[in-house]
C-alpha positions in Angstrom: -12.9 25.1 19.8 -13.5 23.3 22.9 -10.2 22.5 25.3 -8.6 19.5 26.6 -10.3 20.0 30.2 -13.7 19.1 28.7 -13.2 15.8 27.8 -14.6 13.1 30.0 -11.3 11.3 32.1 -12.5 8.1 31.2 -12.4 9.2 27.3 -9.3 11.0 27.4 -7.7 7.6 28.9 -9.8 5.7 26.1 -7.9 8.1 23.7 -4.4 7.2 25.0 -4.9 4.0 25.2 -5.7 3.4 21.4 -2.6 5.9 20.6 -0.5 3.1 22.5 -2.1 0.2 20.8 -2.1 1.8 17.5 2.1 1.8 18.2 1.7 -2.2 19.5 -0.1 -3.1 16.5 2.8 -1.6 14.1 5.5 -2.8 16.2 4.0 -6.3 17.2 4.0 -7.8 13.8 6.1 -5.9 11.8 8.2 -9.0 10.1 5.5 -11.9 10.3 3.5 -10.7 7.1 4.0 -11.9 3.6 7.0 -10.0 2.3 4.9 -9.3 -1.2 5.5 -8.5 -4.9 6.0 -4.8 -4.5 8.5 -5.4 -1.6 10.8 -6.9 -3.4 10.9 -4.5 -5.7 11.4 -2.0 -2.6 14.4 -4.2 -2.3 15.6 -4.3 -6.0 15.8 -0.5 -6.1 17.5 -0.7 -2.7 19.7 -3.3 -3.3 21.2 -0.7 -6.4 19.9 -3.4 -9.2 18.1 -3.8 -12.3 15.4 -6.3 -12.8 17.2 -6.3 -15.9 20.6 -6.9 -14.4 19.4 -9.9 -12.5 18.2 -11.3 -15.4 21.8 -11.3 -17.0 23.1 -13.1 -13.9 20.4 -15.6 -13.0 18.9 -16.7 -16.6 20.8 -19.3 -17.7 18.5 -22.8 -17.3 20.9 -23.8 -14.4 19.7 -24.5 -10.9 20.8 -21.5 -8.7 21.0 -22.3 -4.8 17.6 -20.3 -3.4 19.7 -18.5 -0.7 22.2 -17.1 -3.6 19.1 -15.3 -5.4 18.1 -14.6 -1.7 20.7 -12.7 -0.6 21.9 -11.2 -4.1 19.5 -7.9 -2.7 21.0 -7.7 0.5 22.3 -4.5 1.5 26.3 -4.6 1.0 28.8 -2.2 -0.1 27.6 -1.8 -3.7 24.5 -0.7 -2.7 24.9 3.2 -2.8 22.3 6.0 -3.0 23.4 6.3 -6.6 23.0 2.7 -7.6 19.5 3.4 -5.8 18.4 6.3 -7.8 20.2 4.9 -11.3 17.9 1.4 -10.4 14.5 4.0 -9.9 15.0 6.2 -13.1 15.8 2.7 -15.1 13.2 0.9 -14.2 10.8 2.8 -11.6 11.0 6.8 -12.3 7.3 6.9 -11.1 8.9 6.1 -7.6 10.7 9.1 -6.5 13.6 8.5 -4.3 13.5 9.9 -0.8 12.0 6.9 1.1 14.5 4.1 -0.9 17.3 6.5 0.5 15.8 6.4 3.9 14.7 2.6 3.8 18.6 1.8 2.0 20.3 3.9 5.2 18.2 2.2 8.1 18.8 -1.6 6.4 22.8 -0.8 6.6 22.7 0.3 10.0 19.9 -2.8 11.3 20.8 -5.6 8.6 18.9 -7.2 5.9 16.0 -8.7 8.1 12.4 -8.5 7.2 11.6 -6.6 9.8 14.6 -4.0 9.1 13.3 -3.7 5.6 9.9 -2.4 6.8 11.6 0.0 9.2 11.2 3.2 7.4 7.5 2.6 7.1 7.1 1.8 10.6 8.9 5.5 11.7 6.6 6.6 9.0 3.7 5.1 10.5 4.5 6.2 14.0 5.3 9.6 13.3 1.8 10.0 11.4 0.7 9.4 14.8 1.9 12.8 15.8 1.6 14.8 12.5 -2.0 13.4 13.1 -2.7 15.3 16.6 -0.5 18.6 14.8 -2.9 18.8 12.3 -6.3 17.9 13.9 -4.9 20.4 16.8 -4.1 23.3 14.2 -7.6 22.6 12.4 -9.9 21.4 14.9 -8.5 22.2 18.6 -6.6 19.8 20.9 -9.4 17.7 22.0 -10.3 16.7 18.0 -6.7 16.7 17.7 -6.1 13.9 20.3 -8.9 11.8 18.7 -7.8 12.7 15.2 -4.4 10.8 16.4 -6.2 8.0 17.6 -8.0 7.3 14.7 -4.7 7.2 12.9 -3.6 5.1 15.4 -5.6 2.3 14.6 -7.2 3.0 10.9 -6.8 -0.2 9.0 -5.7 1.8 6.3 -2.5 3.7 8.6 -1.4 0.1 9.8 -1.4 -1.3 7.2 1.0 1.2 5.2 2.9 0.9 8.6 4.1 -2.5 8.1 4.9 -2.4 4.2 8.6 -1.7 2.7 6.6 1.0 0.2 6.4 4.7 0.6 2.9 5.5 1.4 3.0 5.5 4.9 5.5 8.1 4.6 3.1 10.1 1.8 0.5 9.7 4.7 2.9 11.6 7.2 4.2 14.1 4.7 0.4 14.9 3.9 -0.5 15.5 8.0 3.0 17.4 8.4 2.9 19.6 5.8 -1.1 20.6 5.9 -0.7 21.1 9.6 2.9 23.0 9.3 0.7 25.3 6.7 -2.1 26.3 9.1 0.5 26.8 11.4 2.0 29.6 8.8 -1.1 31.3 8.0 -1.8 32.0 11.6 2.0 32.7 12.8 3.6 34.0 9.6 7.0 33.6 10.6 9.6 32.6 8.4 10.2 29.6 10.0 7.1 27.7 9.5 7.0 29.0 5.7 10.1 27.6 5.8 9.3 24.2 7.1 6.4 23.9 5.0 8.9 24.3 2.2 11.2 21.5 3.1 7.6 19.1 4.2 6.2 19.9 0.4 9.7 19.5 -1.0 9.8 15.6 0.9 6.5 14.7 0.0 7.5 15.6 -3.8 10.2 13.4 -3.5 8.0 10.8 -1.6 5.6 10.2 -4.4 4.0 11.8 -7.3 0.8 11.9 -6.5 1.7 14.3 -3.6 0.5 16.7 -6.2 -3.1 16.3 -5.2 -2.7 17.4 -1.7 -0.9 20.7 -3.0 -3.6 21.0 -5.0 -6.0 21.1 -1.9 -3.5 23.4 -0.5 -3.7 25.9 -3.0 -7.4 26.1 -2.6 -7.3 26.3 0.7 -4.9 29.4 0.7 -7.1 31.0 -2.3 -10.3 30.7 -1.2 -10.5 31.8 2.4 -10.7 35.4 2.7 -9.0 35.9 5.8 -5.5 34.9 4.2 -3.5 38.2 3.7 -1.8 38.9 0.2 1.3 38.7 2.3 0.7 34.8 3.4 -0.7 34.1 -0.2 2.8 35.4 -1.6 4.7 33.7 1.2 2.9 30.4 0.2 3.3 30.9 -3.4 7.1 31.2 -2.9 7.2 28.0 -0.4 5.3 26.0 -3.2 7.5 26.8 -5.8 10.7 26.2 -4.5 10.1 23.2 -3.7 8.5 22.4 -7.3 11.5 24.2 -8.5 13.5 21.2 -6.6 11.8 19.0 -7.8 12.8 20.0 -11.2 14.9 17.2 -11.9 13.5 14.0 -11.2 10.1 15.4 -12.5 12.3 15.6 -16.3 13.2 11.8 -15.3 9.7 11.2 -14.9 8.6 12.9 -18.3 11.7 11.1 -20.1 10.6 7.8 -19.0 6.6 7.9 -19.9 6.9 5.1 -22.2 8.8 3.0 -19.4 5.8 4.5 -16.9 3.0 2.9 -19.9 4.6 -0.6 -19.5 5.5 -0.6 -15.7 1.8 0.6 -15.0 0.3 -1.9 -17.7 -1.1 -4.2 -15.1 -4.1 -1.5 -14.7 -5.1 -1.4 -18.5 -7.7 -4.2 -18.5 -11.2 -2.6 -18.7 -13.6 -2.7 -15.4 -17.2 -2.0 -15.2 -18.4 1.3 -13.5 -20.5 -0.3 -11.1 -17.2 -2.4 -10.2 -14.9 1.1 -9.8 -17.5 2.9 -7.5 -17.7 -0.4 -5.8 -13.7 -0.8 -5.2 -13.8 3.2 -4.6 -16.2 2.5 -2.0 -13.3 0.2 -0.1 -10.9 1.6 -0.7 -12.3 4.9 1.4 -13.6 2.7 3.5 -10.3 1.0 4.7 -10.2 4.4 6.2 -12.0 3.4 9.3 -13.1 -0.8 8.7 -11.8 -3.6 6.6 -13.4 -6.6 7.4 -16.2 -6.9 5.2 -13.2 -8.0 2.3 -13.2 -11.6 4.7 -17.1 -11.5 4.8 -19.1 -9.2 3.1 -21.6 -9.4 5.7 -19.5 -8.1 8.5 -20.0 -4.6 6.3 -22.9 -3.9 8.7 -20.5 -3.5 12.0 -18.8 -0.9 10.0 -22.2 1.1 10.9 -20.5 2.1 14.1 -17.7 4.1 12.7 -20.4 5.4 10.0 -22.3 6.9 12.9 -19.6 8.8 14.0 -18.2 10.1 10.2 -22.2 11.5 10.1 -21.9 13.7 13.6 -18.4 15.1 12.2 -20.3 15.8 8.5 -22.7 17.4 10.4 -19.9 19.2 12.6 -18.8 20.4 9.1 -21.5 21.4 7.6 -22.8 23.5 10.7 -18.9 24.8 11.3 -18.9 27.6 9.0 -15.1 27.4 9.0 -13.8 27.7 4.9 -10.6 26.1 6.0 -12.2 22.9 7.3 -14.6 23.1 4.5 -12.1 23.4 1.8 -9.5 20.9 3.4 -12.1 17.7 3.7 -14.2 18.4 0.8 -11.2 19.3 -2.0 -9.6 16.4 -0.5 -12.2 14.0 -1.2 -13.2 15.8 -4.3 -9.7 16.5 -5.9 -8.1 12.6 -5.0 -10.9 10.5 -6.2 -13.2 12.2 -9.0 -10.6 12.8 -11.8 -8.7 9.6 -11.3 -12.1 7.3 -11.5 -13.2 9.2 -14.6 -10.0 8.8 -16.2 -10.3 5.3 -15.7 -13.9 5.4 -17.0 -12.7 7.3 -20.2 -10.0 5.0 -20.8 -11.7 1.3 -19.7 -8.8 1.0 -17.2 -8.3 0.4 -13.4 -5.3 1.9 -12.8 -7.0 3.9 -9.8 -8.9 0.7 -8.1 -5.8 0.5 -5.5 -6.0 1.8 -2.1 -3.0 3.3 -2.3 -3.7 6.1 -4.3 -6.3 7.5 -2.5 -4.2 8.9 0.6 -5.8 12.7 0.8 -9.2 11.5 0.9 -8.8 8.4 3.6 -7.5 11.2 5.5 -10.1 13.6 5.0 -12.6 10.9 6.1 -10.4 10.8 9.0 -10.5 14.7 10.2 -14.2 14.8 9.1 -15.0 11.8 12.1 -12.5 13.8 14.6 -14.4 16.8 13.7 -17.6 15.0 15.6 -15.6 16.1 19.0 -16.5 20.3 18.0 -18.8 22.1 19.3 -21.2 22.6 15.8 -22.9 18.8 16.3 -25.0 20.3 18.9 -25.3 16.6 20.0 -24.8 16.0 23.7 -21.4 15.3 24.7 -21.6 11.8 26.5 -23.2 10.5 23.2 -20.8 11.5 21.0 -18.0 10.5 23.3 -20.0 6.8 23.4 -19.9 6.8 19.5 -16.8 8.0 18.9 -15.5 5.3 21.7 -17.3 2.4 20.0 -16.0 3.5 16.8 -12.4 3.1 17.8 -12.7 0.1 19.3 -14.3 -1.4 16.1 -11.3 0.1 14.4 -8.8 -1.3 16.4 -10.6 -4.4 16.5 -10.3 -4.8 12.2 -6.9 -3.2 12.2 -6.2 -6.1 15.0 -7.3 -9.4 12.8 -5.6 -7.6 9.9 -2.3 -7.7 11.7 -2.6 -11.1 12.7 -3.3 -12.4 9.3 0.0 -13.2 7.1 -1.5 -11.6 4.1 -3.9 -8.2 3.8 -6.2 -7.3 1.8 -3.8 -4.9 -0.3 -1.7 -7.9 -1.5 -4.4 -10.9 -1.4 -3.0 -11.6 -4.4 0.1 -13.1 -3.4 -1.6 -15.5 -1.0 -0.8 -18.2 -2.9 2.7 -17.9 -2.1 1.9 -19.9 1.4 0.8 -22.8 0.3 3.7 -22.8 -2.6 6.0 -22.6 0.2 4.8 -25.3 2.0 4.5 -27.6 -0.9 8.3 -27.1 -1.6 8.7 -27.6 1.7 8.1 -31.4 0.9 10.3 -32.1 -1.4 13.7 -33.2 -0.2 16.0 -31.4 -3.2 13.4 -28.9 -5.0 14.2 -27.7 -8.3 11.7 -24.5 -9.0 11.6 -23.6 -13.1 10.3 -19.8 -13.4 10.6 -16.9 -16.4 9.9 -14.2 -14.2 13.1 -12.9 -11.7 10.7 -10.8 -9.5 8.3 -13.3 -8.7 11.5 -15.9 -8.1 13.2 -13.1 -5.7 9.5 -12.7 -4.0 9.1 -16.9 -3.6 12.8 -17.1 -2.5 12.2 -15.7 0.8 9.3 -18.6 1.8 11.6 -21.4 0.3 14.1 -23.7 2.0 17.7 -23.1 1.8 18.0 -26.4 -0.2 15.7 -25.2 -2.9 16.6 -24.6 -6.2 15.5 -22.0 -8.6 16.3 -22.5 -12.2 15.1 -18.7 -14.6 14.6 -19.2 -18.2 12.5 -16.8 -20.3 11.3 -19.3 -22.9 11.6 -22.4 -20.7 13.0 -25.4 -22.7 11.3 -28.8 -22.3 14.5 -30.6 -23.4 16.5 -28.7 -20.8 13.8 -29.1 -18.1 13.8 -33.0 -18.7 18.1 -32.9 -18.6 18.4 -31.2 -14.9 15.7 -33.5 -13.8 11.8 -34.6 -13.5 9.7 -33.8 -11.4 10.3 -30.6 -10.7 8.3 -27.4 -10.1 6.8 -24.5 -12.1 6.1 -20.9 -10.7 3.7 -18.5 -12.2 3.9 -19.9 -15.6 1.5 -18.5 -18.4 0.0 -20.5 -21.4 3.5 -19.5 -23.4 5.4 -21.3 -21.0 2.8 -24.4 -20.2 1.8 -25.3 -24.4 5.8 -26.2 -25.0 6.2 -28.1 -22.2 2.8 -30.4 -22.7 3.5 -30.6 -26.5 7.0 -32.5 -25.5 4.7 -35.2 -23.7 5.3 -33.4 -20.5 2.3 -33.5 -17.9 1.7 -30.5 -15.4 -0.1 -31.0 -12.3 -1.6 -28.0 -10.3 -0.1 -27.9 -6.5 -1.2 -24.4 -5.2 -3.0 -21.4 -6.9 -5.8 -18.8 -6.6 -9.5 -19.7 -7.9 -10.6 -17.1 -9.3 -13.0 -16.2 -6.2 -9.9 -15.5 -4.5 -7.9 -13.2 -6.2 -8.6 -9.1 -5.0 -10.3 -7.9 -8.4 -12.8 -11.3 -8.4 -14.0 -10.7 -4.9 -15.3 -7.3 -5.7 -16.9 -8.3 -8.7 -17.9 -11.6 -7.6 -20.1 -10.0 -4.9 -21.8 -8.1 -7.2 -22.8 -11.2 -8.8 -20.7 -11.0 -11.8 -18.5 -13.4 -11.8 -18.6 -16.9 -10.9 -15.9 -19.2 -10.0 -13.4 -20.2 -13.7 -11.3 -22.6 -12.5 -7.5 -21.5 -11.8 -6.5 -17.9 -12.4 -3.0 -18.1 -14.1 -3.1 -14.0 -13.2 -1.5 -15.0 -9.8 1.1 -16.8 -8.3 0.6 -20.6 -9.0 2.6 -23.8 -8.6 2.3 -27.0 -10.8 4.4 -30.1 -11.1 6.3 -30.6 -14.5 6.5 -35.0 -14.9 6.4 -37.4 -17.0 2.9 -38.8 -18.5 2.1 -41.6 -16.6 4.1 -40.5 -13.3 1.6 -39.5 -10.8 -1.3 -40.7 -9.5 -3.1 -36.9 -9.3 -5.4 -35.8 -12.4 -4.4 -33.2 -14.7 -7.1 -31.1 -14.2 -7.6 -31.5 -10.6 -10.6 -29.2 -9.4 -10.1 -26.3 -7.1 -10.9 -28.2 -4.0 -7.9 -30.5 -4.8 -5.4 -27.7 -4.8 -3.0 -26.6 -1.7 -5.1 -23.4 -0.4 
């Protein structure tokens, strides 16, 4: 493979100039974004609670001060490791505990900030940085290595998992570590790195289930290349299963709690066409490299310069001849996307639409584009510099308006919770009615400290009416809305999603198959509970109307 000395000066400063912005673009706006739905439940778990133990504190029809729900999941002295892991197997066993433990240790040493919360996802996110340039260096050689780092640096798809309290920037790290601590194994045989390759799989089993896939790739990696001695084979074999051994334990938690996993997961069992999964698949491998097309589709055609260089690394590939570069991109992309979009095909579901879940393959796509730095293109050097060059800075340049936004496209859902906020802001003494104590804890963190949140699970008109009109409604669903209009109670609309907003709709809107519906009571919505008679707006006030 070709060395360091090769590479044109002004690319290799090009190269360590996007590793440092990659590092800026984590750090710079790490507690600005929307603190979203899954974050909080970062913080439940970490916090040592129950959604369900919340519930038995807060759900008594009585106004709560906002900054008493607030900071009920700040980090204190009850929140231990064990509360942590008895909250996960309660409520979250899918979730295995490694990054709550790291996130719950960094939060008690830096405070309950935002920013603090993200922490372990930022040192996630920078070290993928370097586990980046290990692996592309064991695979590919240092120069592919070095470029491999800088498109992790500033892949929409890295940042982003770099700036969210969840553990997939940390899956993304384990994956790089423990692929590049195995090449390291099969050509130094050691002990030590068998060793360490241990401890990396044993993490990234404890990291997230779905680590599974990349073993997977690992295991045909080993088993397929010839040149692997029996002795490596049976050194990896026994690496693998101790740390599956490990595992042991919270993968009988798991098993024990599949009927919690069915209803915890449920939000994924609505059916979805097959044009609309190989459409969302699409994006999601996408994010990979370029993001912007989910603002405007039609930006979709600048992502034609990171395209260009993907095709010279296919090519590199194809013309390598190497099995383990072979095996590594193609089982990835194969192995983490195939099975889970048939199984949602067979069972009309969409659990598998999110981004998320696709970590082995976005990083395939990743090492394929590095790859366009070997030797095997057999395209001149200078051009493929120029491409690869262009292709980063049209990388940095979507991971950069990304960043800037409050809201992402992997929680575009919640974006509603802006304008909530600064409709409450207006309202000299709020009172906020909501059944749902996750979606409260998520809205408490935009709110006022002289807003009140009242939790009820059903909502009673006759108590709403006693603590006060008008008041505020968060998130409600036609259960909660039909009481309240059937006591002579009028709701007006203050700030929600159309449903051309909302992440699934935008997909399947630009395929033309969906038009706009009116209000999608599927997201985060605000509406004023009055009297008939007691405001001047219209009941059904049009999307235009409504606090965007």
């Amino acid at each position: 493979m070709n060395q360091l000395g090769v590479m044109s000066r002004w690319f290799s400063v090009l190269l360590i100039a996007m590793l440092l912005f990659g590092v800026a673009l984590r750090v710079g706006t790490l507690g600005t974004k929307l603190f979203w739905l899954d974050e909080t439940f970062t913080q439940l778990r970490v916090a040592g609670y129950t959604a369900a133990e919340l519930q038995t504190e807060f759900f008594d029809a009585r106004p709560h001060p906002v900054a008493v729900l607030r900071h009920r999941l700040d980090v204190g002295s009850d929140a231990t490791p064990g509360a942590l892991i008895r909250s996960l197997k309660l409520e979250d066993v899918q979730h295995p505990p490694l990054f709550y433990l790291l996130d719950q240790s960094l939060i008690r040493e830096f405070g309950n900030t935002i920013a603090s919360w993200r922490l372990a996802a930022l040192l996630s996110g920078l070290l993928a940085i370097a586990a980046a340039f290990w692996f592309g260096r064991e695979l590919l050689g240092t120069e592919s290595g070095l470029l491999t780092a800088a498109l992790v640096a500033v892949s929409p798809f890295c940042v982003l998992y770099s700036q969210q309290a969840r553990e997939y920037g940390l899956w993304v790290t384990l994956t790089l570590a423990s692929s590049a601590a195995l090449l390291r194994a099969l050509k130094d045989s050691r002990p030590r790195w068998w060793l360490l390759y241990a401890l990396l799989t044993l993490a990234g089993w404890y990291t997230a289930i779905l680590f599974a896939v990349i073993l997977a790739v690992h295991v045909l990696l080993v088993f397929l290349d010839a040149r692997v001695s029996l002795r490596s084979r049976l050194a990896f074999v026994a690496a693998l299963g101790g740390g599956a051994i490990l595992f042991v334990p919270w993968g009988l938690a798991v098993l024990g709690g599949s009927r919690m996993l069915g209803s915890t997961t449920s939000w994924g069992d609505a059916p979805r066409s097959l044009v609309f999964l190989l459409a969302k698949l699409g994006f999601n491998l996408g994010t990979a490299l370029y993001d912007l097309e989910f603002l405007r589709p039609e930006l979709v055609v600048i992502a034609l310069v990171p395209v260009a260089l993907l095709i010279l690394g296919a090519i590199a590939v194809w013309r390598s001849g190497d099995v383990r570069l072979r095996t590594f991109t193609l089982a990835s992309l194969l192995v983490s996307t195939v099975p889970f979009v048939a199984l949602d095909v067979v069972q009309h579901h969409h659990h598998f639409t999110e981004t998320r879940y696709f970590v082995p393959a976005i990083l395939a796509l990743l090492i394929v584009a590095a790859a366009a730095l070997s030797k095997h293109t057999r395209v001149d050097r200078r051009v493929t510099e120029v491409v690869a060059s262009l292709a980063l800075i049209v990388m940095a340049l979507s991971s950069t308006i990304g960043s800037l936004r409050p809201i992402w496209w992997g929680n575009h859902q919640d974006a509603t919770l802006l304008p909530i906020a600064r409709v409450v802001a207006q309202d000299p003494r709020p009172l906020i009615w909501s059944w749902g104590i996750v979606g409260a804890l998520e809205t408490s963190l935009l709110l006022p400290d002289e807003a009140r949140i009242a939790l009820a699970n059903p909502i009673d008109p006759a108590v709403v009416v006693r603590e006060g009109l008008p008041a505020e409604l968060l998130a409600p669903g036609p259960q909660t809305m039909d009481p309240l209009r059937k006591a002579g109670l009028r709701l007006v609309p203050l700030a929600a999603s159309s449903l051309d907003t909302t992440t699934v709709s935008i997909f399947r809107h630009a395929l033309g198959r969906e038009k706009n519906r009116g209000i999608d009571l599927a997201e985060p919505t605000l509406w004023r509970i009055e009297r008939l008679g007691a405001s001047m707006h219209r009941e059904n006030a049009t999307d235009s109307e409504l606090v965007q």
